[in-house]
C-alpha positions in Angstrom: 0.0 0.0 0.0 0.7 3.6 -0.9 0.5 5.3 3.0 -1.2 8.9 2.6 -0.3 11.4 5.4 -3.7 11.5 7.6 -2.9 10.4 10.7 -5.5 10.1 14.1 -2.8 10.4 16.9 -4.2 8.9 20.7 -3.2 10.2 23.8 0.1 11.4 21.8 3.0 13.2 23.6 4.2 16.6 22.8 7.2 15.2 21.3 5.8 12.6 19.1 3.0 15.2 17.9 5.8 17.7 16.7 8.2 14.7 14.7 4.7 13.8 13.1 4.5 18.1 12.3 8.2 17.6 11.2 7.1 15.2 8.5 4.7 16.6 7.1 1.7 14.3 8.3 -1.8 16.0 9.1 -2.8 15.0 12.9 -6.3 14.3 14.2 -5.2 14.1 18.0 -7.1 12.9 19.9 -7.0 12.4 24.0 -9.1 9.1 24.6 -9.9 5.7 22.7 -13.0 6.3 22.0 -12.9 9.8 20.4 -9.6 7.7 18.2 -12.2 4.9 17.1 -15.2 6.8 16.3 -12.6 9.1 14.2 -10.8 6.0 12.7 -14.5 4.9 11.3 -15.9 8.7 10.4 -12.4 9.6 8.6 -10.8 6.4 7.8 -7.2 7.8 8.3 -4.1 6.7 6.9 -2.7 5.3 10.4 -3.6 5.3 13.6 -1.1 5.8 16.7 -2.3 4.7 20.1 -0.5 5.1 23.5 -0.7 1.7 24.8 -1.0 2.7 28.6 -4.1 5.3 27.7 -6.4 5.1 30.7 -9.7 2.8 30.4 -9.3 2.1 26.9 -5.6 1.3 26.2 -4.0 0.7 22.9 -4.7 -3.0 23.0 -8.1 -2.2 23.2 -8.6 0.3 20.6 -6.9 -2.6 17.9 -8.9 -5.3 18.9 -12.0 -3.4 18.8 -11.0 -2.1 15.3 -9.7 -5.4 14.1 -13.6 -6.8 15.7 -15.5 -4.4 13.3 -13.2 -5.2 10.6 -11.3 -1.6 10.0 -8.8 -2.4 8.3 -6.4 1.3 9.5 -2.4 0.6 10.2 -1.8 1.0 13.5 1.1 1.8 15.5 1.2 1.5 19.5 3.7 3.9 21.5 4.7 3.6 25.2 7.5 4.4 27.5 9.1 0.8 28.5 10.4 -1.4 26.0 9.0 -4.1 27.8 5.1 -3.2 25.7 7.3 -4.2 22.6 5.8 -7.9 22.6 2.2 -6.6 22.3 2.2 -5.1 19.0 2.4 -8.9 17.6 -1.5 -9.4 19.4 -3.4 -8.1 16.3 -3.0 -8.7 13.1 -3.7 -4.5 12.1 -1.3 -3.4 14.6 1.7 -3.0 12.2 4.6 -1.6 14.6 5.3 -0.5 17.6 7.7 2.6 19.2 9.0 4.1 22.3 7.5 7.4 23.4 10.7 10.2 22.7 12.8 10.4 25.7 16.1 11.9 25.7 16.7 10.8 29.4 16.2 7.3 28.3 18.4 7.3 25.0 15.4 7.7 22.7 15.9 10.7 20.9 13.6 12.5 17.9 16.5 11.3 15.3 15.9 8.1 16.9 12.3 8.0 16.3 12.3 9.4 13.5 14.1 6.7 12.0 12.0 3.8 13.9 8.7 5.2 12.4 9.8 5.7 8.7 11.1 2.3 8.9 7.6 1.2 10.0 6.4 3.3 7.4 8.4 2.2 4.7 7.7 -1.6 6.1 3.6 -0.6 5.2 4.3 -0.2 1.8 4.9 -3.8 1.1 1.5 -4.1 2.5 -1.7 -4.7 0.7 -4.6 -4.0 2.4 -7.9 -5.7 1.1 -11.3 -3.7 1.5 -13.3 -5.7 4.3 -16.2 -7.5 3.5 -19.0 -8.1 5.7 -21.4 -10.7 4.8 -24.5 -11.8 7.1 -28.4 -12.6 5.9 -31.7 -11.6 6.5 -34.6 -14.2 6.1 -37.2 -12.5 3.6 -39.4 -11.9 6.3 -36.8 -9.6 8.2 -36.6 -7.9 4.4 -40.2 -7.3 4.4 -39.7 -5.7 7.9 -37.4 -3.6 7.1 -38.4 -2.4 3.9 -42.0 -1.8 5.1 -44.2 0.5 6.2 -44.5 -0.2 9.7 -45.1 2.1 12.8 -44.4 -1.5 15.2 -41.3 -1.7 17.5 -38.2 -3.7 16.1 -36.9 -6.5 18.1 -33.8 -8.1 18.0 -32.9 -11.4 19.4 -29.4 -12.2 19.2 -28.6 -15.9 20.2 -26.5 -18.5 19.3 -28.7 -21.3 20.2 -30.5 -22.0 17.2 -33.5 -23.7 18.9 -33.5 -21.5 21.7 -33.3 -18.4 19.2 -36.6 -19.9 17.0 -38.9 -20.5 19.9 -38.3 -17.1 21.6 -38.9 -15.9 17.8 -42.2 -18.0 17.5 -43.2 -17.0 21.0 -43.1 -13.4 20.2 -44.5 -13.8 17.0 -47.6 -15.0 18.1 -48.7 -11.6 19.0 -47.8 -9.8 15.8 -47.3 -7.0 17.8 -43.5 -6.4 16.8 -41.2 -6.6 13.4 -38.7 -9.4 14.3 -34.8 -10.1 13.5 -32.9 -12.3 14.6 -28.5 -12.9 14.8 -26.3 -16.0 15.5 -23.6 -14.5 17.4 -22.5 -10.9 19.0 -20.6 -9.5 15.7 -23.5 -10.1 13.8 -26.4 -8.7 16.5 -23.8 -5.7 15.9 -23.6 -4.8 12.2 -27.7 -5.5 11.8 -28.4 -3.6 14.9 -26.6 -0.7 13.1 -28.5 -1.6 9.8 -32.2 -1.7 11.9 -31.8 0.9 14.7 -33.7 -1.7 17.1 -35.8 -0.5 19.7 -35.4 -3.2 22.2 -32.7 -6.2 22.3 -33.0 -9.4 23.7 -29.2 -10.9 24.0 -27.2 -14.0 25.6 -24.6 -13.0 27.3 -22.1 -16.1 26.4 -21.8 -16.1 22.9 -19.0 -17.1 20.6 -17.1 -14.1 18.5 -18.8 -11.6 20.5 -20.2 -11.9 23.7 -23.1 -10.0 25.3 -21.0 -7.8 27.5 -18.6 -6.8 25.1 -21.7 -6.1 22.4 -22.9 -3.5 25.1 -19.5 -1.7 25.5 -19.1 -1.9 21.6 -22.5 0.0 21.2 -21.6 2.4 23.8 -17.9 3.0 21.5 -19.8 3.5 18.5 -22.4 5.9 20.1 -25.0 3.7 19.4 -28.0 3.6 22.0 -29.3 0.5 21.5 -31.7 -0.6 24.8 -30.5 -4.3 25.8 -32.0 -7.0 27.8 -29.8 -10.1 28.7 -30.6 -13.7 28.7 -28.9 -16.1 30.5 -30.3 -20.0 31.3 -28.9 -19.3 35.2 -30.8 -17.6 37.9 -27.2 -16.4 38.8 -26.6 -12.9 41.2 -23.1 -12.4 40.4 -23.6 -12.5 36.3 -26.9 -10.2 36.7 -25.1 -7.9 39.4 -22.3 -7.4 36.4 -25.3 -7.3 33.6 -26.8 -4.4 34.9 -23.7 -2.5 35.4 -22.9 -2.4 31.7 -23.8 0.1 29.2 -26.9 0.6 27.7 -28.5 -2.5 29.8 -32.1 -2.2 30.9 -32.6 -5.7 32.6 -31.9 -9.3 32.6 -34.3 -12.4 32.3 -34.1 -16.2 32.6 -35.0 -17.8 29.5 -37.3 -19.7 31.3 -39.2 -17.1 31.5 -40.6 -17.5 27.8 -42.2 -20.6 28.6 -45.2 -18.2 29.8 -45.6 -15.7 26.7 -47.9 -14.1 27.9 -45.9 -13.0 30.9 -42.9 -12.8 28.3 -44.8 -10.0 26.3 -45.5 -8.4 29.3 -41.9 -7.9 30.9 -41.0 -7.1 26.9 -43.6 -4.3 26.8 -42.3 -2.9 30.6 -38.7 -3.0 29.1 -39.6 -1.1 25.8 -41.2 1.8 27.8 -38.3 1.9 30.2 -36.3 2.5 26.8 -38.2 5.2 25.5 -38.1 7.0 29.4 -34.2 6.6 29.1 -33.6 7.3 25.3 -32.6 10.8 25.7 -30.5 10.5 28.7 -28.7 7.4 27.1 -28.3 9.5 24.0 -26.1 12.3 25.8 -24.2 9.9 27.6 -23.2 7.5 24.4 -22.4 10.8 22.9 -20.0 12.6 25.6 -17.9 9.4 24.7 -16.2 9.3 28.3 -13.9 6.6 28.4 -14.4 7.1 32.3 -18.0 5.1 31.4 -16.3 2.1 30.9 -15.0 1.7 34.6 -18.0 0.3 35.7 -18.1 -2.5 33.0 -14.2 -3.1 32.9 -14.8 -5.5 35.4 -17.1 -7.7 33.7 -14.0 -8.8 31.4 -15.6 -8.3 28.0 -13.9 -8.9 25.1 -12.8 -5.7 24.2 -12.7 -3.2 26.0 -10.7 -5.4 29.1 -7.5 -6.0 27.4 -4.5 -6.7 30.0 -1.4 -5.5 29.6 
């Protein structure tokens, strides 16, 4: 690939921002993870540099979550100890890594220099292929979308086929709501994004993507999206962490379908809690604090908790 000279910088140092001036490159900077991916996606920028210790969402994070959604932006993770060297091998779009310029510590701006045009030059034997993202809708979720409706969309995002088809049935029995379903986290995400659901009804441990780590994604992506977990287990600890995480109105056994009419009924209480909250969840999702994600760090999603 041909690197152009747009660059989003995160959580940058003075230092690094001025070599970047130096060379000519035009800097988004940026001073959190979030504001860096929502950028990355809005701008699609040449390269990305990430500080790998940045507070609540660290370098590590911001590449997996970009590698996740498939953005395909160079990236290149800074820090101040050599010892973060062996983490830019973790993902396959983090393409280099460099130490933070400190003339106390030997690493100079002639040294830098040279490390990140060697990185650079190392790109250009690179070819980047567009991503591709491929999932289906069964024509009835085509006729819902396409339509003329004024009903309430409803997404049910499981990977238990059987389970996912009788909650679908259950619901369906009312014709009250247009219906879609997704096999997995990743793809709940990209059709959430394409429907703009008004309620979702989610496992929490799914492969790819699970439920925890789909909240915190929508939350990153300032997306709203009211969410109800699922989980077979009457289980305190796992609820006490559910409703801790972003944009989570409740939880419910999936026994609980077994009775639809008392199903419909804690779905219709969940969708008016949404539309109470909808404005307030709106100006949180779009302040973007990475602060937010505190309280969910500890529910070790698989994004935004990335050790170092």
């Amino acid at each position: 690939m041909i690197l152009g000279k747009n660059i989003i910088a995160v959580n940058q140092s003075k230092e690094m921002l001025d070599l970047l001036f130096e060379l000519d490159y035009k800097i988004m900077d940026t001073e959190n993870g979030i504001e860096g991916i929502r950028n990355a996606i809005r701008y699609k920028p040449d390269l990305l540099m990430a500080e790998i210790n940045t507070p609540n969402l660290n370098g590590l994070s911001i590449a997996r979550i970009l590698n996740t959604l498939r953005v395909r932006t160079p990236i290149i993770l800074t820090a101040s100890e050599e010892k973060y060297r062996k983490h830019s091998t973790s993902f396959s779009n983090v393409n280099g890594f460099m130490l933070n310029i400190n003339n106390s510590k030997g690493v100079t701006r002639e040294t830098a220099r040279g490390e990140f045009e060697s990185i650079i030059f190392s790109l250009d034997n690179i070819n980047i292929v567009e991503s591709e993202y491929s999932f289906s809708f069964r024509q009835h979720e085509w006729a819902n979308l396409i339509g003329k409706s004024n009903k309430k969309k409803i997404l049910i995002v499981e990977d238990d086929e059987a389970f996912r088809l009788a909650v679908l049935k259950k619901v369906d029995s009312f014709n009250m709501y247009d219906l879609f379903s997704a096999k997995d986290g990743l793809e709940g995400v990209y059709k959430s994004l394409l429907i703009e659901p008004d309620l979702i009804l989610t496992d929490i441990k799914m492969p790819v993507l699970d439920g925890m780590a789909m909240s915190q994604l929508f939350y990153v992506l300032n997306k709203p999206f009211p969410i109800v977990f699922l989980s077979a287990m009457d289980d305190e600890e796992i609820r006490r962490k559910a409703v801790k995480a972003n944009g989570v109105l409740g939880y419910m056994i999936k026994s609980a379908i077994k009775d639809k009419n008392t199903f419909i009924k804690l779905i219709e209480e969940y969708l008016i809690k949404a539309k109470k909250l909808k404005q307030s969840w709106k100006e949180l999702y779009q302040e973007g604090a990475a602060e937010s994600l505190k309280k969910s760090s500890e529910n070790k999603g698989l994004l935004i908790n990335t050790r170092l």
